[in-house]
N, C-alpha and C positions, 0 to 999 in steps of 0.2 A: 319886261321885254328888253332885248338888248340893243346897242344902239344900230347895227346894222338891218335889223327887222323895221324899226322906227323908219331908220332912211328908204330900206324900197317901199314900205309905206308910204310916205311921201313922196318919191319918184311915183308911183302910179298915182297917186292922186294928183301931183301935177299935170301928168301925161294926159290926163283923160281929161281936167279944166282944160289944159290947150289944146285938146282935140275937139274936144266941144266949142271952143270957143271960136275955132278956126270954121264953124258950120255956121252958112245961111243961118237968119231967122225964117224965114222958109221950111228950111231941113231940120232945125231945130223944133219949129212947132209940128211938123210930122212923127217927130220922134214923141211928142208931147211934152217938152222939154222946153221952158222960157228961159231967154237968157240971164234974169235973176236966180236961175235955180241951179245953176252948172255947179254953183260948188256943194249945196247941198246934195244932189247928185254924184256928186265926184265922192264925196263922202260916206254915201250910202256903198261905195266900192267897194270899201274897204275891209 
């Protein structure tokens, strides 16, 4: 892969840790989602 696919790869996996993390625990356990799990979440993104 080259390096610009790596980087929006990474831009969306950040994107989506700081959107998730910017969510209630409330609105996180709705989703089904603990706050221990955003990055492995974030990572199934990808």
């Amino acid at each position: 892969m080259n390096i610009l696919g790596n980087y929006k790869k990474w831009r969306t996996y950040r994107r989506t840790v700081d959107e998730l993390s910017a969510l209630s625990t409330r609105e996180l356990n709705d989703l089904g989602i603990s706050r221990t799990d955003i990055r492995q979440v974030a990572k199934r993104g990808n």
